[in-house]
FISE-676381 format. One line per 4 residues: number of its first residue (from 1); their letters; for each residue z, x, y of C-alpha. Coordinates in Angstrom, 3 decimals. Each point is the difference from the previous one (the first is absolute). Example, Ala and Ser with C-alpha at 12.3 -4.5 7.8 and 13.67 -1.06 7.14 Angstrom:
1) AS) 7.800:12.300:-4.500  -0.660:1.370:3.440 .
% end
This chain:
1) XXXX) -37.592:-28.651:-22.128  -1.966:-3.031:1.450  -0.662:-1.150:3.760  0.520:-3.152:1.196 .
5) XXXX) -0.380:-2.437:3.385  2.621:-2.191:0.271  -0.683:-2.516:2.636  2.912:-2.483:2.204 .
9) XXXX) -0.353:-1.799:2.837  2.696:1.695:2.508  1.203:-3.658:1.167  1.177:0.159:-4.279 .
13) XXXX) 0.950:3.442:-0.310  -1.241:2.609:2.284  0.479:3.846:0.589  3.140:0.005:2.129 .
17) XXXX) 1.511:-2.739:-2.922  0.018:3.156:-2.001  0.773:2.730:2.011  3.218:-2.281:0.411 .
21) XXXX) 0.419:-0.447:-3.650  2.852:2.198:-1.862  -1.719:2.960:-0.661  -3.083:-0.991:0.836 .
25) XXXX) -0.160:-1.552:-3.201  -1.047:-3.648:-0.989  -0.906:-2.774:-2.867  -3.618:-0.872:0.574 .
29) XXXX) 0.384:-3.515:-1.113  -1.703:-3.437:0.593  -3.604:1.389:-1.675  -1.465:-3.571:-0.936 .
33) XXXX) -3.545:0.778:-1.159  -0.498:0.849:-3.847  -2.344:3.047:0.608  2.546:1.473:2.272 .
37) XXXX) 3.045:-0.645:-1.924  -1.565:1.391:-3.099  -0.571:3.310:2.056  3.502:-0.010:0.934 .
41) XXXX) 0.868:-0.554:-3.561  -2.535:2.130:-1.920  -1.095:2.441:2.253  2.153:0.982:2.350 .
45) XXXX) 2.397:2.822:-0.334  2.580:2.360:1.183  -1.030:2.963:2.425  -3.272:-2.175:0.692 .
49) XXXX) -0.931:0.266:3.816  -0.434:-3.007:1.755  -1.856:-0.696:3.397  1.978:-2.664:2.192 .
53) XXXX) -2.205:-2.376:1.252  0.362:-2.430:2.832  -2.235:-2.731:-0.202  -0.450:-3.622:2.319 .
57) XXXX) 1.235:1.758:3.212  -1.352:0.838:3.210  -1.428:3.338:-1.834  0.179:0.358:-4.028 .
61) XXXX) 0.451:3.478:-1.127  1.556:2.526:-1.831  3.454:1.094:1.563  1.533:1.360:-2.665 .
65) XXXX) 0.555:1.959:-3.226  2.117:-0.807:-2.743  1.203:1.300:-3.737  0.496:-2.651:-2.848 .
69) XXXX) 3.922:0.609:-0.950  -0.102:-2.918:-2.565  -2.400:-0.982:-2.299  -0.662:-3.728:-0.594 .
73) XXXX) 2.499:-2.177:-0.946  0.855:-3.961:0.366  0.152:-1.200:3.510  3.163:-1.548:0.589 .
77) XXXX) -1.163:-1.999:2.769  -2.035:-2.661:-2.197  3.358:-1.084:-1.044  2.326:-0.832:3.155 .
81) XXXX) -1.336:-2.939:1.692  1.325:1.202:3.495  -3.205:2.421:-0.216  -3.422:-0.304:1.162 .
85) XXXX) -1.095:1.325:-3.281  1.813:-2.855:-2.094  -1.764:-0.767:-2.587  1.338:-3.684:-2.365 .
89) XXXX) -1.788:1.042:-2.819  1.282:3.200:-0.578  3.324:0.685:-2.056  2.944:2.847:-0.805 .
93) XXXX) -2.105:0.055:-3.190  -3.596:-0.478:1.323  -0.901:1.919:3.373  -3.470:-0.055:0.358 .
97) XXXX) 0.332:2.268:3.011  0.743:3.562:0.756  1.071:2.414:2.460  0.313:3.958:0.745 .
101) XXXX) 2.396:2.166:2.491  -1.951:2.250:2.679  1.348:2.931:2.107  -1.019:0.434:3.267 .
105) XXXX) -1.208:3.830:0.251  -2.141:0.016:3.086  -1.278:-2.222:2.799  -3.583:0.562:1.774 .
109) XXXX) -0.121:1.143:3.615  -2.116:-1.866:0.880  -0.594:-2.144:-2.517  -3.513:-0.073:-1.396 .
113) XXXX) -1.932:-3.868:0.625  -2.392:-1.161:-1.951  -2.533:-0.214:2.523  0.113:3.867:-0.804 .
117) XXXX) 0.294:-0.076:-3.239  -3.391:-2.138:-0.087  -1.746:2.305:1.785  0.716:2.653:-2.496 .
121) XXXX) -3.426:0.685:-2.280  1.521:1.127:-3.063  2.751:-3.452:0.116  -2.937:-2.039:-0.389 .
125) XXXX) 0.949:-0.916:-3.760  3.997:-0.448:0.869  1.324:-3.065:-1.376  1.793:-0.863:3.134 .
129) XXXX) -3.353:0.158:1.997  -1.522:-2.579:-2.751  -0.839:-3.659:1.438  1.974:-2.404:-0.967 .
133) XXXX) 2.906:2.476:-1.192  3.344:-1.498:0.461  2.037:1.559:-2.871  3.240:1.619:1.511 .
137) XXXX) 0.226:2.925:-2.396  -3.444:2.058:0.056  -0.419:2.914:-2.301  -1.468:2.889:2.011 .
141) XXXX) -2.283:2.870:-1.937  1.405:3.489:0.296  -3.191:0.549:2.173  0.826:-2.831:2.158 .
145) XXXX) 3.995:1.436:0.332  -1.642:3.555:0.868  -2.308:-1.459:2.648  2.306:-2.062:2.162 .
149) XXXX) 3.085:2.428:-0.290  -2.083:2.481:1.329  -0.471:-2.735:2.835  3.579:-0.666:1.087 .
153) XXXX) 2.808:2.367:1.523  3.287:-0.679:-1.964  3.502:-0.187:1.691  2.457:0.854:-2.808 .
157) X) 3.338:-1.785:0.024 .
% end
């Protein structure tokens, strides 16, 4: 099992967007960096925990934890030009971009900001912490994992 960062900006897609989905349960679509889609498409994988990750807001942060439900698959949304995530180029037969389904399975109370997570010693080498980072899926070390969850209280659903 791998760990992840997923990171959204919560005027996209935020927290309370997914508490409100069915089930807690959504598509994470509309990846449109190469690095990060080919995590999504090679890497990523069912049962693998995910932090949620607010980010351009008042106060980026984790606020929540979440299970990978789907593994990755074509994103639907390059195709139908009413989406954000339209994409001309791609076809039914050539979609260039993928997608995975998360499950909400906890939030953070409170959530943890980054200003904290910066101030942690043994974060120093996190990729999220890296200047210049601005990849929306992050893998995160099973070190890393170990050290913040031991950092947050978890409010199960």
């Amino acid at each position: 099992m791998a760990h992840w960062l997923f990171k959204t900006e919560p005027s996209e897609f935020s927290l309370t967007d997914l508490l409100a989905a069915p089930k807690q349960t959504t598509r994470w679509d509309g990846i449109r960096n190469y690095q990060a889609r080919n995590y999504l498409r090679d890497r990523v994988r069912i049962g693998d925990s995910v932090f949620l990750y607010h980010s351009s807001c008042a106060e980026p942060g984790i606020v929540g934890l979440m299970e990978v439900v789907r593994a990755g698959y074509p994103d639907p949304s390059c195709l139908d030009p009413e989406s954000p995530y339209y994409d001309s180029r791609c076809t039914p037969d050539h979609i260039r971009w993928h997608a995975v389904d998360v499950h909400l399975v906890a939030r953070l109370n409170p959530p943890l900001p980054l200003w904290k997570i910066r101030e942690e010693q043994a974060l120093q080498g996190f990729q999220l912490l890296r200047r210049g980072n601005r990849l929306s899926i992050i893998p995160v070390t099973p070190e890393e994992w170990q050290h913040l969850i031991k950092r947050v209280t978890l409010v199960p659903l």
